[in-house]
N, C-alpha and C positions, 0 to 999 in steps of 0.2 A: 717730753722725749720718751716716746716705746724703745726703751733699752735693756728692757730687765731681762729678755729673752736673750739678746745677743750671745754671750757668753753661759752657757746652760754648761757645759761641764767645768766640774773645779777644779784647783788644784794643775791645771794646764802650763801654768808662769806665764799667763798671758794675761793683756788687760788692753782695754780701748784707752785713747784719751780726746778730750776734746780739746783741737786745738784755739786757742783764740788769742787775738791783739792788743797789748795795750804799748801807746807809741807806736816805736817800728819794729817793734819787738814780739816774736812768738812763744807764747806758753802753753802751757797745759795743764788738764785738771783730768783725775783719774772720775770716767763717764758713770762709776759707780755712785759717785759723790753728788751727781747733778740730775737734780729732778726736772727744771726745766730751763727752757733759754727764752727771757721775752723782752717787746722792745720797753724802752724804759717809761716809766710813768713818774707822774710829781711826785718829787718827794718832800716829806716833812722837816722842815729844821729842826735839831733838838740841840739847847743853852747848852756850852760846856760839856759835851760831846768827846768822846779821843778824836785828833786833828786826820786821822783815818776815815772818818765817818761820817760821809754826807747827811745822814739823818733817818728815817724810816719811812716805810710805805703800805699800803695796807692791799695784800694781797689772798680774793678770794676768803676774806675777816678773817685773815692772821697777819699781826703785824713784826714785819722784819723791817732789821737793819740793813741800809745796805754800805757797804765797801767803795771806798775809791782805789782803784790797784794804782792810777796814777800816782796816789798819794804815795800808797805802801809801797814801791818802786823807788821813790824817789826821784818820778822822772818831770822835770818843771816846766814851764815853757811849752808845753803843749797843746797845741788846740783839738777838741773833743773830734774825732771822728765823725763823721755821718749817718757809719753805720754801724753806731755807738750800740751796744745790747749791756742786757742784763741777766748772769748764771746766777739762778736760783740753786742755791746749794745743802745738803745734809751730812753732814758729823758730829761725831763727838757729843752724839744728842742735840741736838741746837741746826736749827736753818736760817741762812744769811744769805744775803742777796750782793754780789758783786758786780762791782760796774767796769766793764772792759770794751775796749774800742771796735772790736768787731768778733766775728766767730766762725773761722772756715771752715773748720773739715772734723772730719770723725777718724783715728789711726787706730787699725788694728798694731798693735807691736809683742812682743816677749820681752819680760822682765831683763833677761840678761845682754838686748839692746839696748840698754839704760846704763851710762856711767857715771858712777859718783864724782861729783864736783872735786876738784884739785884744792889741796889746801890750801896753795898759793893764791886761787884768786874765792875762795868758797868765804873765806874769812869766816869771823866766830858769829852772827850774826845774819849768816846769809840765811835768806828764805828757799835756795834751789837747792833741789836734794837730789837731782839725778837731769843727766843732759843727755837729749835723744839728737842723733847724727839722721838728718831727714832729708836725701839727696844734698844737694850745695848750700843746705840751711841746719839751723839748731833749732830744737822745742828746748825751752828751760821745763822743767817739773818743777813746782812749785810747792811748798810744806804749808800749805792752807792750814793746817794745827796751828803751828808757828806763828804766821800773821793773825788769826783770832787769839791767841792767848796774848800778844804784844797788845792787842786791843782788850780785851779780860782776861786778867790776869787769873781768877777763880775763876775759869775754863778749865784750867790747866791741870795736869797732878797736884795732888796739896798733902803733904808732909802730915800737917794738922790732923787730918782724916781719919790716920795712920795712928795716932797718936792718941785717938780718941778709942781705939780698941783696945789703950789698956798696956800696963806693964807687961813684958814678954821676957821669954826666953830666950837666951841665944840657942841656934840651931846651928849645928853642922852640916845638915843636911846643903849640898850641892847642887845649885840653880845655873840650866845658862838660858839666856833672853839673847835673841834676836829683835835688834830694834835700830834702824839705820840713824835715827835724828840724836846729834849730840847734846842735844838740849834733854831730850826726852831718855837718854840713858843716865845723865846726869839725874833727873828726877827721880829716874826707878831707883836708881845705885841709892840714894839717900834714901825715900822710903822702903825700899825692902831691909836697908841696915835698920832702919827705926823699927821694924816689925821684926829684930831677930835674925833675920837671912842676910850675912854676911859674907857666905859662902858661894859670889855669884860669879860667873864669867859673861861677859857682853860677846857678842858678836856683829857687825854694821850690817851683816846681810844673811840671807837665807843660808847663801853658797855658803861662807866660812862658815856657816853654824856646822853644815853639814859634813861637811870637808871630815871637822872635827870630834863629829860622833862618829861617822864612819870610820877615821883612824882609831881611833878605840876599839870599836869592832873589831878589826882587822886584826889588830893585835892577840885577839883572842879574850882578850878582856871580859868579866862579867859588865854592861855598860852599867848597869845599877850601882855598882860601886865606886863608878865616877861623876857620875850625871843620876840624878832621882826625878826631877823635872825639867820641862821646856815650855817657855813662855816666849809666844813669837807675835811680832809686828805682821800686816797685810802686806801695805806696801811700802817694799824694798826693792833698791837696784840688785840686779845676776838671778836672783831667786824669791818670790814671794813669799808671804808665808803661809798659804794657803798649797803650793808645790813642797817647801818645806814639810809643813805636816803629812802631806800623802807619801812623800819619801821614807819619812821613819815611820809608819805607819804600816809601808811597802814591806819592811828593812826587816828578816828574820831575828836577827837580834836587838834590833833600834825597835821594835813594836811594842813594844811592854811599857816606854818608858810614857808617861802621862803627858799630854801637849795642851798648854792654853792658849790659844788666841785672844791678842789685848789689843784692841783694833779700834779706829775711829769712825770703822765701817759697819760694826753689830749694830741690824736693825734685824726688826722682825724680819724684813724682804727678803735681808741677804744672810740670815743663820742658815739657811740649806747649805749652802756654798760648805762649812767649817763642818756641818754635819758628815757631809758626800766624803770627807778626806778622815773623818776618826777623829779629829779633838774632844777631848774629854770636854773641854768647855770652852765658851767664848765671852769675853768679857770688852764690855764698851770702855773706851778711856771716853773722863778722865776718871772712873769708878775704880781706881788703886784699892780703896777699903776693899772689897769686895772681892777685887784679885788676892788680895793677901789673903782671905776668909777661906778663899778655893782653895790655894794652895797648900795652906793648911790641911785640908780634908785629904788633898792628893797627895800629900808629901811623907806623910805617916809609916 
């Protein structure tokens, strides 16, 4: 898929998705994530396997796993589609191949057409992380992080890492992160306490983040003496974090304050993207060591 051009400016709160089937049911995967869509080939068995994982296949001599979404769904009783495909996909470092029933269309949308799932039916384990209203239908957004780390577990953030740099400091210094997945602010919350930085505020999406530096501002406030850094997610519902950053980057008094991006989308392709908008750095999850090592540097 020639996709990389589509979106050339950053920092917009816009993003494509692809949508595709599995069941009767429409998803979506954000089109940064996907390098290509092909029809399926044989795949390999592998012994004692996670019950997610049809097996592997050897594409172009590299060999990936691929996904059954049927499985990860939870949807049974189903017979395969016809025009069954397979999204080859890249995050988090790592590429995996998923197997979905079909693949329509390509959506241009904006982040804050995107609503977070209701607690009521989101439950503590749901894999959708934002629901797009698409004429008389829903796209689910799906936490692709989420279902690979349920599959490897050391994908994931690891505490361990953290731990392995050594006795620390408590800091005072005040952190907020933007990061919509409650799985994934639970991670940080634990490893930045492990690294010293107890002093954090969460926010689920770009917008509250911003809401919230900007009432500071406003106030008259020095922001430095509330907020010292900001550590933001890609993608989030209302506001990305790549619009996030060109925001306080914009912000007469929000400009000063240091911005990471800790993203499952830092590849060499798409560093331009976080360059165009001012972050001081961008960092790949699940490389937590690493973001704490920055933040360090920037936090001084």
């Amino acid at each position: 898929m020639e996709h990389k051009g589509i979106l050339l400016e950053s920092g917009t709160n816009e993003l494509e998705i692809v949508e595709f089937e599995v069941g009767h049911n429409k998803f979506g995967i954000n089109v940064i994530k996907v390098k290509e869509i092909i029809q399926p080939i044989p795949v390999t068995f592998i012994p004692h396997a996670h019950p997610h994982v049809e097996g592997i296949i050897q594409l172009r001599g590299e060999v990936l796993p691929v996904v059954d979404m049927l499985k990860v769904l939870g949807i049974q009783g189903m017979e395969r589609n016809p025009q069954q495909k397979y999204i080859v996909a890249e995050f988090n470092k790592q590429r995996v191949v998923f197997h979905v029933d079909n693949v329509t269309q390509i959506h241009r949308i904006s982040w804050n057409q995107i609503e977070k799932p209701s607690d009521m039916y989101q439950g503590g384990t749901s894999q959708v992380i934002g629901v797009i209203k698409q004429n008389e239908q829903m796209i689910l957004l799906l936490d692709f992080e989420r279902i690979m780390v349920d599959i490897n577990p050391e994908s994931g953030i690891s505490v361990e890492s953290v731990k392995k740099l050594g006795k620390r400091e408590r800091s005072e210094k005040r952190i907020l992160i933007a990061e919509d997945s409650p799985l994934l602010r639970k991670l940080l919350f634990d490893t930045m306490n492990e690294a010293g930085y107890d002093n954090v505020e969460f926010f689920e999406n770009g917008r509250d983040a911003y809401e919230y530096l900007e009432s500071i501002a406003k106030n008259g406030s020095d922001i430095a003496e509330h907020v010292q850094l900001v550590v933001t997610d890609i993608e989030m519902p209302q506001m990305d974090g790549h619009h996030l950053t060109r925001k306080i980057k914009e912000h007469p008094e929000l400009k000063k304050l240091p911005v990471i991006i800790f993203s499952s989308l830092i590849t060499d392709d798409l560093r331009h993207k976080g360059d165009q908008v001012g972050a001081e750095d961008q960092i790949s999850k699940p490389e937590i060591a690493e973001l704490i090592l920055r933040v360090d540097q920037l936090i001084l």
